[in-house]
C-alpha positions in Angstrom: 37.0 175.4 12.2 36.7 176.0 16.0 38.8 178.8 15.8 36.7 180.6 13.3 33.6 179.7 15.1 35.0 181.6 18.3 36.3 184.5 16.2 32.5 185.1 15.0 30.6 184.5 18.2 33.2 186.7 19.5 32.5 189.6 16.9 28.4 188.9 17.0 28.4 189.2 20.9 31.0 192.6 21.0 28.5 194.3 18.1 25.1 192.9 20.7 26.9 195.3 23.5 27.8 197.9 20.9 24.2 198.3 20.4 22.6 198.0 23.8 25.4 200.7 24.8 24.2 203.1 22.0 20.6 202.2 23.1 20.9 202.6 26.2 22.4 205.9 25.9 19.8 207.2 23.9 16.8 206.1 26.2 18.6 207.9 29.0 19.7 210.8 26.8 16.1 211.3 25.2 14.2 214.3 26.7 10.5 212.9 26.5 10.9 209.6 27.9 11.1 208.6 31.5 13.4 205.6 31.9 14.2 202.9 34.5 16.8 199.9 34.9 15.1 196.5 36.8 17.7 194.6 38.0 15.8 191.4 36.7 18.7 189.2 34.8 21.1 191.3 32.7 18.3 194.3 33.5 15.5 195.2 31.8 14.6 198.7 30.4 11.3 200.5 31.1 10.6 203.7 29.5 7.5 205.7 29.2 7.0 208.6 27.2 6.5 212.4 29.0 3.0 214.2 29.0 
């Protein structure tokens, strides 16, 4: 049982950085936003959108 429970935190947590990579790429890839990284924890993402 503790084997399986470690096998899907494991899988849950790989998928969570999947998607805040892909995220993240796209905030810094998008043309009309201006984005920032705060070193505040894991970092925190501030994005505004361009006039």
């Amino acid at each position: 049982m503790i084997i399986f429970l470690l096998i899907f935190f494991f899988c849950i947590i790989r998928i969570w950085f999947m998607c805040m990579k892909k995220f993240n790429e796209v905030v810094a890839n998008h043309l009309r936003l201006e984005s920032v990284l705060i070193p505040i924890g894991d970092g925190m993402t501030v994005s505004k959108v361009k006039k």
